[in-house]
KETORKE-486337 format. One record per residue (C-alpha): x, y, z; residue in three letters. Coordinates in steps of 0.25 Angstrom, whole numbers, padded with zeros to 4 digits, always signed. Example, Ala and Ser with C-alpha at 12.3 -4.5 7.8 and 13.67 -1.06 7.14 Angstrom:
<nodes>
+0049-0018+0031ALA
+0055-0004+0029SER
</nodes>
This chain:
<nodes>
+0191+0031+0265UNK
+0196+0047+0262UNK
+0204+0040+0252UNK
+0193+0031+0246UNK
+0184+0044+0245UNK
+0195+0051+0236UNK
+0198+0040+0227UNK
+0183+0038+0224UNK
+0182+0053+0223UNK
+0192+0052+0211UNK
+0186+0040+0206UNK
+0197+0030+0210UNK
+0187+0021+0215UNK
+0198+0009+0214UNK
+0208+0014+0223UNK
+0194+0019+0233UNK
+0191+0004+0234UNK
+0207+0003+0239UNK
+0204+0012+0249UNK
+0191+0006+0255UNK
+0194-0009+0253UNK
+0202-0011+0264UNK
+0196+0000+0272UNK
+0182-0009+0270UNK
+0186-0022+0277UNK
+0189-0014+0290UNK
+0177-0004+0290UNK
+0164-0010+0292UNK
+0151-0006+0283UNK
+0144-0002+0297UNK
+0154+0009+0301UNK
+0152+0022+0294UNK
+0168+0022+0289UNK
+0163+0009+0282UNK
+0151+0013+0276UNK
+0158+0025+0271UNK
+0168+0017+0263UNK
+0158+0008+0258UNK
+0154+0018+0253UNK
+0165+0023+0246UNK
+0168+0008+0242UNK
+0153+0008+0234UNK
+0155+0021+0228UNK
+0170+0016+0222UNK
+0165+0003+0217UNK
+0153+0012+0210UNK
+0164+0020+0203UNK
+0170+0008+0199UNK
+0157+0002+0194UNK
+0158-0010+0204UNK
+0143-0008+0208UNK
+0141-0020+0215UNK
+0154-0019+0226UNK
+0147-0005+0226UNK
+0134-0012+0229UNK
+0138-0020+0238UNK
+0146-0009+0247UNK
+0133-0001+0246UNK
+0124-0013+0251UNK
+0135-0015+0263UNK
+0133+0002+0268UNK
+0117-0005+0271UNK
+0125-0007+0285UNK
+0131+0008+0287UNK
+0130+0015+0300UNK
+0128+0028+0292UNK
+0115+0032+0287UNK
+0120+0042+0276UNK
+0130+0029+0270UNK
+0117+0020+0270UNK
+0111+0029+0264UNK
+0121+0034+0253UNK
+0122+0018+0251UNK
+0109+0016+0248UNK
+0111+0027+0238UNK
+0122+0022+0230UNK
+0116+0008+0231UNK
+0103+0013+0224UNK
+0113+0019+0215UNK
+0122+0006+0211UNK
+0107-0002+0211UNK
+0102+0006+0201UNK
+0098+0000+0188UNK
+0106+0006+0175UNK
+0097+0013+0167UNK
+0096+0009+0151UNK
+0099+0020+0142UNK
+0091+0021+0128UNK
+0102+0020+0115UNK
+0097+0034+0110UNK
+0103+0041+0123UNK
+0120+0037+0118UNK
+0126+0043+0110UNK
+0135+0035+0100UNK
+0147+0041+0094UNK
+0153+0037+0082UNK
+0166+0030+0078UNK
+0178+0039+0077UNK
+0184+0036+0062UNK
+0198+0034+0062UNK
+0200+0041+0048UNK
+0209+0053+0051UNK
+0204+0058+0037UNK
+0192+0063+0040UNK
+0197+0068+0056UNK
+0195+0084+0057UNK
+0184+0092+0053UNK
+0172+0083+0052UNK
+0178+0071+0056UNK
+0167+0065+0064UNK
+0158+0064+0050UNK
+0158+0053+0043UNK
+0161+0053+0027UNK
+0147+0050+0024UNK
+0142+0062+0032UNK
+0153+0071+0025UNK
+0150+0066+0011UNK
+0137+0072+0011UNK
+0132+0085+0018UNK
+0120+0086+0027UNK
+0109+0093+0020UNK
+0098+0099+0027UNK
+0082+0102+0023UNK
+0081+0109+0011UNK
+0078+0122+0012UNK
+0070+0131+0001UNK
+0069+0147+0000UNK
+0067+0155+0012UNK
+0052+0163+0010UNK
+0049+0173+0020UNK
+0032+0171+0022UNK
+0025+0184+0015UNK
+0016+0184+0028UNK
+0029+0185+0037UNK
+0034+0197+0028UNK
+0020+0205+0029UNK
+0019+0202+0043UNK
+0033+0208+0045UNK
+0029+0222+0037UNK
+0015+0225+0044UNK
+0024+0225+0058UNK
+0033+0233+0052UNK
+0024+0244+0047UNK
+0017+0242+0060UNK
+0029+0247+0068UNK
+0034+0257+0057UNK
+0020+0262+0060UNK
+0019+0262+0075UNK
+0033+0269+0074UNK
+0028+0281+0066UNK
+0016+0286+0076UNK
</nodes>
């Protein structure tokens, strides 16, 4: 079972299920070496996306001796139960097709012809005015302070 522990553990979970198969027809599912590897079993046929032989070994830890592997049964149970959740369009991101052109690879390559043909412009912008009210108001602080400086 060590063995089974490390290959899941490096995501070999192939070579795991070598490990437990024969190991599961002598080991009963009542016996706390059983449930443990039934167990494992579940968690490798997770990895694998095998989620009904995971299923099926988490329904079978119902029988465990040990409360603590019922429990974490029940757990990953409700985990492989769970309904997939829909996601909304908007929340992919698409990316766009790689051109084969080596032409245009290099600085800017990602653009497209249309996009480089014609620069982006931004608003128009008019003649900076500084409001008169802005100015006066800037002069009567300074002759203020100029003032309080002098006493």
């Amino acid at each position: 079972m060590a063995e089974a522990q490390r290959r899941i553990d490096q995501g070999d979970y192939n070579q795991a299920l070598a490990c437990c198969g024969p190991l599961c027809e002598r080991i009963d599912v009542t016996s706390p070496e059983g449930g443990e590897l039934r167990l494992l079993m579940a968690t490798a046929h997770q990895g694998l996306g095998q989620t009904q032989q995971a299923v099926v070994h988490c329904r079978a830890l119902g029988q465990a001796a040990d409360p603590l592997l019922r429990s974490q049964a029940r757990e990953l149970l409700m985990v492989l139960e769970a309904p997939a959740l829909q996601r909304p369009e908007r929340w992919r991101q698409s990316l766009p097709a790689i051109e084969a052109d080596p032409l245009e690879w290099g600085a800017g390559a990602g653009r497209r012809r249309e996009d480089q043909a014609q620069p982006q412009q931004g608003p128009p912008v008019g003649t900076p005015r500084i409001p008169s009210a802005f100015v006066l108001l800037v002069a009567l602080v300074l002759l203020a302070m100029l003032g309080w400086m002098a006493r």
